[in-house]
C-alpha positions as semicolon CSV with decimal commas, in nm:
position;residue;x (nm);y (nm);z (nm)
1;X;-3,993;0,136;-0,501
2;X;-3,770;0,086;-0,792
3;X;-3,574;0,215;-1,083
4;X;-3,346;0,050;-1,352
5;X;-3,040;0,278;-1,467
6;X;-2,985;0,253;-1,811
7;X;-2,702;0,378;-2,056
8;X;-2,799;0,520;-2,423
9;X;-2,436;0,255;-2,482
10;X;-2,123;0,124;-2,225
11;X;-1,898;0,373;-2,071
12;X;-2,193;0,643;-2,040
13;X;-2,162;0,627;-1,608
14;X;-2,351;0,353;-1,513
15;X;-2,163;0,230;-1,240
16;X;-2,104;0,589;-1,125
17;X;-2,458;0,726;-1,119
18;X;-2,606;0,403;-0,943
19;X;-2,306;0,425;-0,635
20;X;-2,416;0,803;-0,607
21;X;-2,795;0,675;-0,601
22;X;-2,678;0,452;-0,374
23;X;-2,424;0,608;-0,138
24;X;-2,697;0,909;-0,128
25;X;-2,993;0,720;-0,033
26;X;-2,773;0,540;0,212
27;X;-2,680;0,864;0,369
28;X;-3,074;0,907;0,433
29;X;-3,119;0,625;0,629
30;X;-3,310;0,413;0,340
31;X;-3,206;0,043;0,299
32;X;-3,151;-0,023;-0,047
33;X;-3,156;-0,349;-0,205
34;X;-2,909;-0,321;-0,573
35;X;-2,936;-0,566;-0,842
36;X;-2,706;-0,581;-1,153
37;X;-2,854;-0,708;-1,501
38;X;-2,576;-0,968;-1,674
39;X;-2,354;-1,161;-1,534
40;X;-2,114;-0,921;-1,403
41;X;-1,923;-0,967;-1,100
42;X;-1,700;-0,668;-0,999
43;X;-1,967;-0,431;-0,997
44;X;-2,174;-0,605;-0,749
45;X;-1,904;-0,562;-0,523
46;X;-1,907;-0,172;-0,523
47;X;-2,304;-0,211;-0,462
48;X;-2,227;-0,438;-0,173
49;X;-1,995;-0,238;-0,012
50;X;-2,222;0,076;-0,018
51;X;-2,566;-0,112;0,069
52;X;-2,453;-0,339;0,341
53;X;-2,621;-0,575;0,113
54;X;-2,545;-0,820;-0,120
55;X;-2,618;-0,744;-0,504
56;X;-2,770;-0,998;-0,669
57;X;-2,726;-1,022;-1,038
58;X;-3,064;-1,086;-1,286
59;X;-2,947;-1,265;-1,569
60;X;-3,266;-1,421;-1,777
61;X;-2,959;-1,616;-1,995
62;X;-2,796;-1,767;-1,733
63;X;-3,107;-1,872;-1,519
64;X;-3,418;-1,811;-1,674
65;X;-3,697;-1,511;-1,637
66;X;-3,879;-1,698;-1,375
67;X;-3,618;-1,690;-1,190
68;X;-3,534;-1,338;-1,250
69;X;-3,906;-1,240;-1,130
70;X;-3,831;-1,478;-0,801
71;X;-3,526;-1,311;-0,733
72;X;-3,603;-1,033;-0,731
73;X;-3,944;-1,028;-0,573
74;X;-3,780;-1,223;-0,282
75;X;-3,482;-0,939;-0,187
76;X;-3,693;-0,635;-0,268
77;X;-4,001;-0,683;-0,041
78;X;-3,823;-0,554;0,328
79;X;-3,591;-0,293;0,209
80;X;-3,732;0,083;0,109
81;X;-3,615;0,104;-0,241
82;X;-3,441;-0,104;-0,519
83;X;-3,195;0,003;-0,735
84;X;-3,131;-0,207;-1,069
85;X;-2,775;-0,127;-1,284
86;X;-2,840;-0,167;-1,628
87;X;-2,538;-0,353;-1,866
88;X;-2,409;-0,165;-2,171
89;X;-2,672;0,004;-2,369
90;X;-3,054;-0,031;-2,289
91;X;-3,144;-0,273;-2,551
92;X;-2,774;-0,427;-2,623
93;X;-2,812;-0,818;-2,485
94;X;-2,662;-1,146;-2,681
95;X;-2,836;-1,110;-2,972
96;X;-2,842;-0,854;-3,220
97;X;-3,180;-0,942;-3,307
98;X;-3,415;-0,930;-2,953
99;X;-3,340;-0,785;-2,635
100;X;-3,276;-1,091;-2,491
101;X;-3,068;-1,057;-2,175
102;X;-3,079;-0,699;-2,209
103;X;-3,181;-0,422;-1,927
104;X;-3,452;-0,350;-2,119
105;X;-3,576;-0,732;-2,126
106;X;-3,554;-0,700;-1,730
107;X;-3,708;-0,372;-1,685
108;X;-4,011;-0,567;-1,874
109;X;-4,001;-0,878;-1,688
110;X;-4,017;-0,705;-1,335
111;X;-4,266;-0,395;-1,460
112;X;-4,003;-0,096;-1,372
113;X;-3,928;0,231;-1,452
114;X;-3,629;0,300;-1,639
115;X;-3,420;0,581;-1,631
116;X;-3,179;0,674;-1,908
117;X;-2,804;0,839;-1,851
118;X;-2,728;1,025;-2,161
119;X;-2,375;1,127;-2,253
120;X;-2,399;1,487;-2,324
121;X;-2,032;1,529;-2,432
122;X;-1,977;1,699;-2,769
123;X;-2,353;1,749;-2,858
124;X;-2,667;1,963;-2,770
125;X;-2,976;1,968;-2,996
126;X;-2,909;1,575;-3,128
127;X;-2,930;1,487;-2,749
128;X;-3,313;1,518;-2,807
129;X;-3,313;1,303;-3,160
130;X;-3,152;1,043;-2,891
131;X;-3,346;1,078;-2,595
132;X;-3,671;1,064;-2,859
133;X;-3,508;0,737;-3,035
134;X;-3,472;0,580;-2,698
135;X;-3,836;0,613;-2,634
136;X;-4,017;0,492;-2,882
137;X;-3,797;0,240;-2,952
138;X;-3,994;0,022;-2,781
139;X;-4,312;0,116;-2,653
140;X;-4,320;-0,115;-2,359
141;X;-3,995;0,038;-2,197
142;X;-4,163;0,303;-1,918
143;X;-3,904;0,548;-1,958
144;X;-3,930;0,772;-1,626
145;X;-3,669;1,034;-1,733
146;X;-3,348;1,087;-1,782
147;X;-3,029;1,178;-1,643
148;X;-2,755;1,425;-1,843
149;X;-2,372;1,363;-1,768
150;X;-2,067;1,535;-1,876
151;X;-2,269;1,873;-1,853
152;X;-1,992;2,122;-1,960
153;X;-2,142;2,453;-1,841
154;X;-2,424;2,639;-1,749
155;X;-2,475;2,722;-2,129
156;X;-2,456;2,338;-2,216
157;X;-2,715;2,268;-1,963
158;X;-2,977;2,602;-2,130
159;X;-2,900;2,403;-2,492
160;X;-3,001;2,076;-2,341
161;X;-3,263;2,150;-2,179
162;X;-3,411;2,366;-2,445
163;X;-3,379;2,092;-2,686
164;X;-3,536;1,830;-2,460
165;X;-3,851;2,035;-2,338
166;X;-4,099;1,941;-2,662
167;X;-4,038;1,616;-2,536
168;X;-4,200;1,647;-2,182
169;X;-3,908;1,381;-2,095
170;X;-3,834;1,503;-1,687
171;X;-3,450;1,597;-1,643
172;X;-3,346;1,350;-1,317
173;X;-3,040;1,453;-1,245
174;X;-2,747;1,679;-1,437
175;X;-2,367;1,555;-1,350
176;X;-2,126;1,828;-1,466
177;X;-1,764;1,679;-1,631
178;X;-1,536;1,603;-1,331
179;X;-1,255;1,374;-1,283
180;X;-1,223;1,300;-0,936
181;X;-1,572;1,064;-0,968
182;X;-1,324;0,776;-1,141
183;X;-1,241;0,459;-1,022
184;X;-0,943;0,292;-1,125
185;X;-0,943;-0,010;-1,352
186;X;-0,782;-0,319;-1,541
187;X;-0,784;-0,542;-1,795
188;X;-1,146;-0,713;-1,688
189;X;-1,248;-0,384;-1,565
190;X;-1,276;-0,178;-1,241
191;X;-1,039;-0,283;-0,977
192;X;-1,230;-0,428;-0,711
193;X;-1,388;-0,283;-0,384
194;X;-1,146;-0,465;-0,176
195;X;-0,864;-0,342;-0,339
196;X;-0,907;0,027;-0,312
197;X;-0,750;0,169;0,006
198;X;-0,954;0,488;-0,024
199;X;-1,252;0,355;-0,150
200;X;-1,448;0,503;0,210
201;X;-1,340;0,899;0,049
202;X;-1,495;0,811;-0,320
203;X;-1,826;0,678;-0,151
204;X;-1,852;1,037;0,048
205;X;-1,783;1,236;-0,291
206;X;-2,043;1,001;-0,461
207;X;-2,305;1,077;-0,170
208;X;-2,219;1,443;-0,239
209;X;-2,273;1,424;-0,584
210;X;-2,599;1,254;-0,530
211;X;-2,746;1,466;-0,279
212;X;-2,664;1,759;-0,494
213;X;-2,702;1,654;-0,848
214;X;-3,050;1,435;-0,901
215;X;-3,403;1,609;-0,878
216;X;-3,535;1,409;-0,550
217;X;-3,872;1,554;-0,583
218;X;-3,911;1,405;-0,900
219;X;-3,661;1,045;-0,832
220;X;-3,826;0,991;-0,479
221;X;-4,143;0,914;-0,584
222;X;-4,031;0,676;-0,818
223;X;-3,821;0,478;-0,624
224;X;-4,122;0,464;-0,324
225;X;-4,409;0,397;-0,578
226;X;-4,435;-0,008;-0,567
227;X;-4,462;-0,144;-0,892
228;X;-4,807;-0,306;-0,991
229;X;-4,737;-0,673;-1,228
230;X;-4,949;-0,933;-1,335
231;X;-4,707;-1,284;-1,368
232;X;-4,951;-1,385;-1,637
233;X;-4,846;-0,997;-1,843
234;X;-4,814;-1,054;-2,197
235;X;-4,477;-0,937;-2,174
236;X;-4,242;-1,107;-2,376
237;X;-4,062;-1,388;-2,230
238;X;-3,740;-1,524;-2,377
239;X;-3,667;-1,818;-2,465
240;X;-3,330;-1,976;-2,555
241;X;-3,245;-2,068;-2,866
242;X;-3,176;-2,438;-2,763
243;X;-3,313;-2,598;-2,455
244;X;-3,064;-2,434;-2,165
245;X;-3,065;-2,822;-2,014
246;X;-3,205;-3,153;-1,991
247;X;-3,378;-3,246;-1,669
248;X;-3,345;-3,070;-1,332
249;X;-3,564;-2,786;-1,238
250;X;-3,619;-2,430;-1,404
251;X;-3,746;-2,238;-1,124
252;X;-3,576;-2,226;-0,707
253;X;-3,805;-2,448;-0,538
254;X;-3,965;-2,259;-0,214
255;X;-3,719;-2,185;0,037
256;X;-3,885;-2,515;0,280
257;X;-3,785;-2,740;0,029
258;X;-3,434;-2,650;-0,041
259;X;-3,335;-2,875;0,232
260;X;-3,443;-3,215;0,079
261;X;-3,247;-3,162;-0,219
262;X;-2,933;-3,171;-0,001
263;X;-3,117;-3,429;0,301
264;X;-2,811;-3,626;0,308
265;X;-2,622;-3,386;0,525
266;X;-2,872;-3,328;0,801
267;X;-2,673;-3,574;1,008
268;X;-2,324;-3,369;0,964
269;X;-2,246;-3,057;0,864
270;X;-2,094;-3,050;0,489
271;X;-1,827;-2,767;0,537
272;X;-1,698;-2,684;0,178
273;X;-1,397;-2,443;0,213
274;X;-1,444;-2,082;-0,051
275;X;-1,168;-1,927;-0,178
276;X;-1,175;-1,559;-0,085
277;X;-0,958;-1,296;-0,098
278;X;-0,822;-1,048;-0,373
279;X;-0,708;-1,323;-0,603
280;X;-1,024;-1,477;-0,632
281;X;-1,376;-1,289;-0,526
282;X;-1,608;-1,355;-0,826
283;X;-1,911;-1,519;-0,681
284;X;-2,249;-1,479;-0,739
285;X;-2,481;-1,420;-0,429
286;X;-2,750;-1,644;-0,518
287;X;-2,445;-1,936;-0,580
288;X;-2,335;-1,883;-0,251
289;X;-2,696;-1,890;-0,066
290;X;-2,839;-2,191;-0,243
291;X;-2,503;-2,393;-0,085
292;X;-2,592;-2,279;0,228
293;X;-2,988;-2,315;0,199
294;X;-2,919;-2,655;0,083
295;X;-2,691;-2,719;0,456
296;X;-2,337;-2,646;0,340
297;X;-2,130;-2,457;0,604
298;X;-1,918;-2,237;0,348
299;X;-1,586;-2,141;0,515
300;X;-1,399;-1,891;0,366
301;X;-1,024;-1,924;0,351
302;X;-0,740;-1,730;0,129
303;X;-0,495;-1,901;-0,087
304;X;-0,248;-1,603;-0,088
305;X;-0,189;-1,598;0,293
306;X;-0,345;-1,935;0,472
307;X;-0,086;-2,182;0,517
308;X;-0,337;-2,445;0,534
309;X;-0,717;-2,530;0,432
310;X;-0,985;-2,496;0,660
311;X;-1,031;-2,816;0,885
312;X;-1,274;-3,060;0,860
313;X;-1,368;-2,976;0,481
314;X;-1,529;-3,207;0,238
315;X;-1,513;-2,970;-0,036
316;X;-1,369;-2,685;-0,262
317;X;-1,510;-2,388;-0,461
318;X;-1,307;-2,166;-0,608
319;X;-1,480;-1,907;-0,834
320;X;-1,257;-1,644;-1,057
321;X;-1,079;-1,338;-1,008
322;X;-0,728;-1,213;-1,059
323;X;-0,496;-1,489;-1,012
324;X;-0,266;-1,314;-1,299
325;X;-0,236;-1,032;-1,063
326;X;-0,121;-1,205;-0,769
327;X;0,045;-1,514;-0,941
328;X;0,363;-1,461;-0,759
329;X;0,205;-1,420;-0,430
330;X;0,017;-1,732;-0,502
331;X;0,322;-1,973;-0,577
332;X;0,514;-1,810;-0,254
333;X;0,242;-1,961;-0,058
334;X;0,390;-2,341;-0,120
335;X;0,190;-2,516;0,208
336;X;-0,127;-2,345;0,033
337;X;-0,051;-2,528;-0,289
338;X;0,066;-2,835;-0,133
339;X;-0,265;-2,881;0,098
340;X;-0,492;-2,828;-0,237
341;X;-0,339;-3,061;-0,500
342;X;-0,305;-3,346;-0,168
343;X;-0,712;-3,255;-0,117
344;X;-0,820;-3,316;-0,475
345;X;-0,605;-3,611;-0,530
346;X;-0,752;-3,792;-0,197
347;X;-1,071;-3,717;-0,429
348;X;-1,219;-3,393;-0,256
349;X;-1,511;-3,298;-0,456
350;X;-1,401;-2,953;-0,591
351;X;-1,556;-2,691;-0,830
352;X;-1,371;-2,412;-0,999
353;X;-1,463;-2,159;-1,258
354;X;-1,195;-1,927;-1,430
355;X;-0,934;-1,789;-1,174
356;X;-0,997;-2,148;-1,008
357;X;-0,911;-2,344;-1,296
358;X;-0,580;-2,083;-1,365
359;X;-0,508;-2,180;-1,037
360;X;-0,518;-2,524;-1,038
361;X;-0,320;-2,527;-1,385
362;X;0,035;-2,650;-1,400
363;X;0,145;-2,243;-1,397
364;X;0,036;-1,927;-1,489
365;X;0,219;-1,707;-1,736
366;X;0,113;-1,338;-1,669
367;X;0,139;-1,030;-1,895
368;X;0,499;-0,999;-1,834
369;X;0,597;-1,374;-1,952
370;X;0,662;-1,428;-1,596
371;X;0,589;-1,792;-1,471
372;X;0,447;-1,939;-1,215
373;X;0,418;-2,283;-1,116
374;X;0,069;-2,336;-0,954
375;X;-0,100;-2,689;-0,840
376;X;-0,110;-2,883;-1,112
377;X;-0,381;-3,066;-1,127
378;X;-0,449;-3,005;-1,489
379;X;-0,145;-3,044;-1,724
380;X;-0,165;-2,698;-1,883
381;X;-0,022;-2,371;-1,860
382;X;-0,269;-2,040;-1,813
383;X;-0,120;-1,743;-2,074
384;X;-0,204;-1,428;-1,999
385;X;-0,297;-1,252;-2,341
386;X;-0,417;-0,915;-2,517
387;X;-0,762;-1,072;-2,664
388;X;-1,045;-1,083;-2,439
389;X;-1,271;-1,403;-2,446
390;X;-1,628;-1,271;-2,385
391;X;-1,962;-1,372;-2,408
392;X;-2,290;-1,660;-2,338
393;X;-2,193;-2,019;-2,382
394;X;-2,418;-2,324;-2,440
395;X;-2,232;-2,605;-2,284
396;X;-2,297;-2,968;-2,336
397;X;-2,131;-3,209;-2,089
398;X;-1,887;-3,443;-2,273
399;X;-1,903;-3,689;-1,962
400;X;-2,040;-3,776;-1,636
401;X;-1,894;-3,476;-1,382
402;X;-1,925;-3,340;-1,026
403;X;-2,244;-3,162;-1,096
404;X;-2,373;-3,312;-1,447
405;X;-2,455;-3,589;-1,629
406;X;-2,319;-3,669;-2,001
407;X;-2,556;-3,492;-2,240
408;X;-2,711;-3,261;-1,984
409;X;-2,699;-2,839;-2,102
410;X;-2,629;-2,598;-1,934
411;X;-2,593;-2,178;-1,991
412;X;-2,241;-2,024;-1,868
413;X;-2,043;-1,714;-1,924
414;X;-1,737;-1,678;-2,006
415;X;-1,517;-1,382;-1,939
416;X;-1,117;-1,375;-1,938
417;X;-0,749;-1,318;-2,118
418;X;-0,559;-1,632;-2,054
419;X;-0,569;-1,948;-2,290
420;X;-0,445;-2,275;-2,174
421;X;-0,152;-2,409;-2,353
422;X;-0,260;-2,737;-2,393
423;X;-0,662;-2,866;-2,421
424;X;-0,774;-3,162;-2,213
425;X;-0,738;-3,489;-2,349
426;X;-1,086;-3,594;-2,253
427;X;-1,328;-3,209;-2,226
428;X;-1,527;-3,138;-2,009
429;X;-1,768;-2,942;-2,257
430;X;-1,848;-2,875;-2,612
431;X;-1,912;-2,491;-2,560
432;X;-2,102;-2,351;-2,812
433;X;-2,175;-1,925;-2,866
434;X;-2,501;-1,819;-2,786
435;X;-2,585;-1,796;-3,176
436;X;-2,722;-2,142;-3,314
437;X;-2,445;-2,106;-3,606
438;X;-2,152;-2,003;-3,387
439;X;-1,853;-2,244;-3,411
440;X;-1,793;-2,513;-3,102
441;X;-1,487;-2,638;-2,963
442;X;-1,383;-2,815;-2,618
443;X;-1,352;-2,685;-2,282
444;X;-1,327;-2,744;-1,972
445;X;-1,152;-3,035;-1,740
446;X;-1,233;-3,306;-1,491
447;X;-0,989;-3,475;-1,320
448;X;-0,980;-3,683;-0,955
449;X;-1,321;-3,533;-0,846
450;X;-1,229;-3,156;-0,962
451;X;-1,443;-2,969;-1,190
452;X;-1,305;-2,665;-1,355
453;X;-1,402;-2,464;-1,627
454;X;-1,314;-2,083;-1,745
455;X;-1,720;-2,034;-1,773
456;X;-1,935;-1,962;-1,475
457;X;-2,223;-2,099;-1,396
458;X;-2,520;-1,963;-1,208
459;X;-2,696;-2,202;-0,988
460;X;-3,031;-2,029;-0,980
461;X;-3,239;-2,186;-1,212
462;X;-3,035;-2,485;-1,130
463;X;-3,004;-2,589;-0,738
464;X;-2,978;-2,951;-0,822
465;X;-2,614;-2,837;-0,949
466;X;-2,557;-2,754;-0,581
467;X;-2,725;-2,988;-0,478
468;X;-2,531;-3,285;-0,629
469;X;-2,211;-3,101;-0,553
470;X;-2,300;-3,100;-0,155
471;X;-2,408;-3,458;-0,186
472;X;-2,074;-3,580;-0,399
473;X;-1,930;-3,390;-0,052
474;X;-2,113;-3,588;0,168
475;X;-2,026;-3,917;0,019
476;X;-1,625;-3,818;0,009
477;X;-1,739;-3,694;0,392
478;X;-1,818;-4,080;0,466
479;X;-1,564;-4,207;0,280
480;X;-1,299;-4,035;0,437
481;X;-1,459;-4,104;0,796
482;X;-1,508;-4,448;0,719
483;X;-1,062;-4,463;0,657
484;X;-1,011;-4,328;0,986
């Protein structure tokens, strides 16, 4: 009942041949669970909007391959098939060396098929020296089959085919070269679901192209044939290269036990306000569930057109996005930026990652060397820039934080064009690459009760992150009672 779609390197159509999966199956009736390998966030979102469903990202790095196993055994059981989108090439990951954090390191962990999207452009016979590379690579990758896009003609498709018969590798699907398929992009990538105003005609095309261009005779049983796993497989496991953290616990904790880590707020609700709207919308799934399994009331408000915070909040989380994009819209809304900065300076327990921590700069200074004055809570200016900042951090906390002790570890991601102006007197982090012999520096700020960082954390290996977060919210909860 599942499949992982795999590219022979980036830009080969994941994204495009796993929304026509998708929008296609979806067309049949079948509920489809999607799941994205890395710690991509814009993506997800296209999944989401054709599933119904959230996608929920697998990232062995970030949380650990327990936890990749738990997620994904926990989403996939009620639905009819899974679909899992590869990142970049099948074996590309952090390292050079292993596949660790690769598609091919998940398609091990969770015992699935994988099916490989070749790029058939400008070649015909050396598509089979590929295809043949890609298979024996590694001997534990099942490859199912693959799929051929940017098929020319009919006498393409006769040279490719001929060349990949002696290789009794089934043909899954053929996409001929077409440009109406595209979605638009930017600097971080595709422009997100939200944003498209015709987003509802590009999901019909893609169902067309899907009913019309993969073999379902062959794909069907592949997606409805449920993967057989032993947990104690001698399939490799990774393991960082320096312990990911001190303390806390490396697996989710069953679902019945979520609630003690966050017992303090069974007498109140803890409502922690989300930022959510175009200017900031990266959030992992699982980040977002664990608050709530752990008795958070999430409240979603927008910075670019509330006037006001939610009421009766005791905290904030705002993940990243596209503040840049929206900058001016963002300093128009003056009552917006007035209610944060008075929130976090009262002491409001607040957590931001990326686009949160642009936002609550002094300004941001987008591609155009416009500026624009934001909160201020940390005395630095965001500049937009050409040279994209990419890639696994190790973190070690510099001090006692919202979430974190001095000394404790922690895996994030970082992913952006902006550099602050000025560094914080006091980081947060010394943020180190995911190579033991890459250089370290500071990051990362913590001022009032406001944690903000341009890496992103996943909570899932980690709910005593949320945890402590909910119960630094409960405390300011009292607190604040306790003035009135």
């Amino acid at each position: 009942m599942s499949i992982a779609i795999a590219g022979e390197r980036s830009g080969v159509g994941k994204t495009t041949i796993t929304l026509a999966l998708l929008a296609a199956l979806r067309r049949r009736q079948q509920t489809v669970q999607s799941f994205k390998v890395g710690p991509d966030y814009i993506d997800p979102m296209f999944h989401s909007y054709v599933t119904g469903r959230a996608c929920r990202n697998l990232d062995p790095i970030l949380t650990s391959p327990d936890y990749v196993r738990q997620c994904f055994d926990r989403h996939s059981r009620t639905v009819d098939c899974n679909i899992i989108e590869g990142v970049m090439g099948l074996f590309d990951g952090a390292s050079g060396a292993t596949d660790a954090g690769s598609t091919a390191q998940v398609a091990k962990l969770l015992n699935v098929p994988v099916v490989l999207i070749l790029n058939c452009s400008s070649t015909s016979r050396s598509i089979a020296a590929i295809a043949h590379g890609y298979r024996t690579f590694d001997p534990q990758i099942q490859l199912a089959g693959v799929i051929l896009n940017q098929v020319g003609s009919d006498r393409h498709l006769e040279l490719l085919t001929a060349a990949l018969l002696p290789l009794h590798l089934p043909i899954l699907g053929v996409l001929r070269r077409r440009d109406d398929l595209k979605i638009p992009d930017r600097h971080l990538g595709l422009i997100p679901a939200g944003e498209l105003a015709d987003l509802n005609v590009t999901i019909d095309r893609l169902a067309d192209v899907g009913e019309t261009c993969f073999d379902w005779e062959r794909l069907l049983p592949l997606l409805m044939a449920k993967p057989v796993r032993d947990d104690a497989s001698s399939s490799p496991v990774f393991t960082p290269p320096t312990p990911p953290y001190q303390g806390g616990a490396s697996i989710l904790p069953p679902r019945g036990e979520l609630r003690d880590l966050g017992k303090s707020t069974a007498d109140r609700p803890i409502r922690i306000a989300v930022a959510k709207d175009a200017a900031f919308n990266f959030y992992y799934a699982d980040n977002l569930d664990l608050l709530a399994e752990l008795g958070a009331e999430l409240v979603e408000w927008s910075p670019l057109s509330d006037a006001r915070l939610p009421a009766d909040i005791c905290g904030l989380y705002f993940g990243g996005g596209f503040p840049e994009v929206f900058a001016e819209i963002l300093a128009e809304n003056r009552s917006a930026i007035a209610a944060v900065k008075a929130a976090i300076m009262a002491g409001m327990p607040t957590y931001a990652e990326c686009g949160g921590l642009m936002y609550l700069s002094d300004r941001i200074i987008d591609f155009n060397d416009r500026s624009h004055p934001m909160v201020g809570i940390f005395p630095t200016t965001a500049v937009m820039g050409k040279k994209l900042t990419l890639g696994y951090r190790q973190l070690t906390l510099l001090q006692n934080s919202l979430m974190l002790d001095s000394g404790d570890r922690v895996w994030g991601h970082e992913f952006h064009r902006s550099t602050l102006t000025d560094p914080p007197v006091r980081p947060l982090y010394d943020l180190q690459g995911y190579e033991s012999n890459s250089i370290f520096r500071p990051e990362g700020w913590y001022r009032y009760r406001a944690h903000a960082a341009y890496t992103h954390l996943h909570f899932g290996a980690r709910p005593d992150l949320p945890g402590r977060f909910i119960e630094r919210c409960h405390r300011f909860s009292e607190i604040f009672a306790s003035r009135k």
